[in-house]
C-alpha positions in Angstrom: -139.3 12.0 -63.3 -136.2 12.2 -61.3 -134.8 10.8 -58.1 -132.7 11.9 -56.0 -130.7 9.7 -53.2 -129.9 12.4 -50.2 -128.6 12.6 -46.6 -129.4 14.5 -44.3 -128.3 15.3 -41.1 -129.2 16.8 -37.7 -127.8 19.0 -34.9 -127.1 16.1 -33.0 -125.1 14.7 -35.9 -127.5 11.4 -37.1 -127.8 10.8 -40.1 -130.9 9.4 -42.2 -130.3 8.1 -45.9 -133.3 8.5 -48.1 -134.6 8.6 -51.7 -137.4 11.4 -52.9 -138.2 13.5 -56.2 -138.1 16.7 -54.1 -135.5 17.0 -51.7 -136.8 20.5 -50.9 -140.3 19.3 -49.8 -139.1 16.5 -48.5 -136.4 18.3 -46.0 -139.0 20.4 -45.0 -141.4 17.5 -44.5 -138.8 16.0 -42.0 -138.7 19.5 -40.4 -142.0 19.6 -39.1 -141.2 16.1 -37.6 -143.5 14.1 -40.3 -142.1 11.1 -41.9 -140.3 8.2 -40.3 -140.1 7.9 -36.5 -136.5 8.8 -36.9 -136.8 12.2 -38.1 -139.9 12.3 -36.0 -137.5 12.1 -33.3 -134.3 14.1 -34.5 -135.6 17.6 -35.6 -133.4 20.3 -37.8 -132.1 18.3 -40.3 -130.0 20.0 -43.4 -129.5 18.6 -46.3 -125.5 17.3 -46.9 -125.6 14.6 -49.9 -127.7 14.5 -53.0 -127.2 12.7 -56.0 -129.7 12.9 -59.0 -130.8 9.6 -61.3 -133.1 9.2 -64.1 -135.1 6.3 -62.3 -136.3 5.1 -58.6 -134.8 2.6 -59.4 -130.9 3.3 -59.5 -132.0 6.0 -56.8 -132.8 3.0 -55.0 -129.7 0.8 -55.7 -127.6 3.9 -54.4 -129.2 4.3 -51.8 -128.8 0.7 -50.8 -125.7 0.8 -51.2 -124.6 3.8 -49.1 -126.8 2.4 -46.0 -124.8 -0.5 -46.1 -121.7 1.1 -45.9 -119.8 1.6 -42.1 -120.2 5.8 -40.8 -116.5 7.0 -42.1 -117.3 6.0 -45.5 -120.7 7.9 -45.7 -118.9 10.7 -44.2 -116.0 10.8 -46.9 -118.8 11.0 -49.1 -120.3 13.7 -47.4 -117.6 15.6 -47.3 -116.5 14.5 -50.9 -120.4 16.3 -51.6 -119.6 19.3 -50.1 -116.2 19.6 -51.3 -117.3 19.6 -55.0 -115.8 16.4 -55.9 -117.5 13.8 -57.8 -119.4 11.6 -55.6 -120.1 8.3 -58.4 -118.3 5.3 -58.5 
């Protein structure tokens, strides 16, 4: 089964870093404000990273690492994402 690390993002432009095997469902999940309090709380969200892995486990690692990172760096990736570019170290 894959994983997938994502980002999404909301009108108000937070962010919320999370790892799934259906970023489909899941975006939609957040939509109807279930999940954590944060997207409980922040509605609209669109989806504007996603990476695939073979395991939870690297999913998890990434994702990790990305939270830990300051904002301009998750945004170069972001924008990196959108661009086409490769997003891996």
């Amino acid at each position: 089964l894959m994983s997938w690390v994502y980002i999404i993002r909301n009108k108000g432009n937070k962010i919320y870093i999370v790892v799934t095997d259906n970023p489909t469902s899941r975006l939609q999940y957040h939509n109807r404000k279930h999940g954590a309090q944060f997207t409980q709380n922040n509605p609209s969200f669109e989806i504007v990273f996603l990476e695939e892995y073979q395991s939870i486990s690297d999913a998890r690692q990434r994702e990790n690492q990305v939270k830990k990172w300051r904002r301009d760096k998750k945004e170069m990736l972001i924008n990196k994402y959108r661009s086409g570019q490769e997003t891996r170290l």
